[in-house]
C-alpha positions as CSV (number, residue, x, y, z in Angstrom):
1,X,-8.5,9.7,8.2
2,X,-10.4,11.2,5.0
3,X,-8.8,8.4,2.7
4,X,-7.7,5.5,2.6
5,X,-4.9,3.3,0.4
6,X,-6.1,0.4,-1.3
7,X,-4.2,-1.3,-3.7
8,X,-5.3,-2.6,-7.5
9,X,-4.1,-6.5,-6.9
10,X,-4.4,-6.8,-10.6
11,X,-2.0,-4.4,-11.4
12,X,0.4,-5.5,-7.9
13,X,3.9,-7.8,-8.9
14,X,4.4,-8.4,-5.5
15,X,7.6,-6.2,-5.1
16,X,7.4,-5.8,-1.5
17,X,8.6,-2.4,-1.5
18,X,4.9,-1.4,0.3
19,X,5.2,-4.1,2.6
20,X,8.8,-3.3,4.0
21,X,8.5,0.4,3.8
22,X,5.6,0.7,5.5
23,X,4.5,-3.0,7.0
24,X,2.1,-1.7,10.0
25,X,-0.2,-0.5,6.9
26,X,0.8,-3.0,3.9
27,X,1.7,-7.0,4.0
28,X,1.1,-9.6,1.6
29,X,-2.4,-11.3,1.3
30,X,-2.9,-14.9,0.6
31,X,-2.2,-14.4,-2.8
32,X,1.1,-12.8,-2.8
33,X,0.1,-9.5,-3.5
34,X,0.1,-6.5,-1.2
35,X,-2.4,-5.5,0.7
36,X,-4.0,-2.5,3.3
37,X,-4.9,-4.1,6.0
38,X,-4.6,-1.2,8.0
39,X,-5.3,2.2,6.4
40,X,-4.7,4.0,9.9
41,X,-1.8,2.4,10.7
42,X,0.5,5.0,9.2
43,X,0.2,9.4,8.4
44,X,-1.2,9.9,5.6
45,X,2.6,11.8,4.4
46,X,4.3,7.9,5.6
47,X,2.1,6.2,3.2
48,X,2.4,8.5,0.3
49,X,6.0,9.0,0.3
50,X,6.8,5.4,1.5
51,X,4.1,3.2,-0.4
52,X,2.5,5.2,-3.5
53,X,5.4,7.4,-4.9
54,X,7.5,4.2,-4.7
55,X,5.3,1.8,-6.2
56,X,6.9,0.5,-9.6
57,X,3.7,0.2,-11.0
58,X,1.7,2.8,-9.3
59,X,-1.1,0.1,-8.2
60,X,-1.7,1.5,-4.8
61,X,-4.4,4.5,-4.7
62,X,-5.8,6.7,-2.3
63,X,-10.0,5.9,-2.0
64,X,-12.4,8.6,-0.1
């Protein structure tokens, strides 16, 4: 995988909608907010449509 998701914690409110829609990439850290904990766990098209287009406040990003 070229990229990888990571996800601005500063920006997260803990929604869940990451976590549920795609939870073998995303789940919550120990401070309540989303993580990737693993970037490969998921196509690239799964994490896009499933994770960053539904983010309500766009915090999760695609890193090279």
């Amino acid at each position: 995988m070229a990229k990888a998701p990571w996800v601005d914690q500063d920006e997260c409110i803990s929604c869940g909608l990451c976590v549920d829609n795609v939870p073998s990439v995303f789940r919550f850290a120990e401070n309540e907010k989303a993580e990737c904990y693993d970037p490969q766990g998921a196509a690239e098209d799964v994490i896009q449509s499933n994770a960053i287009d539904v983010c309500p406040v766009a915090c999760i990003h695609w890193k090279e």
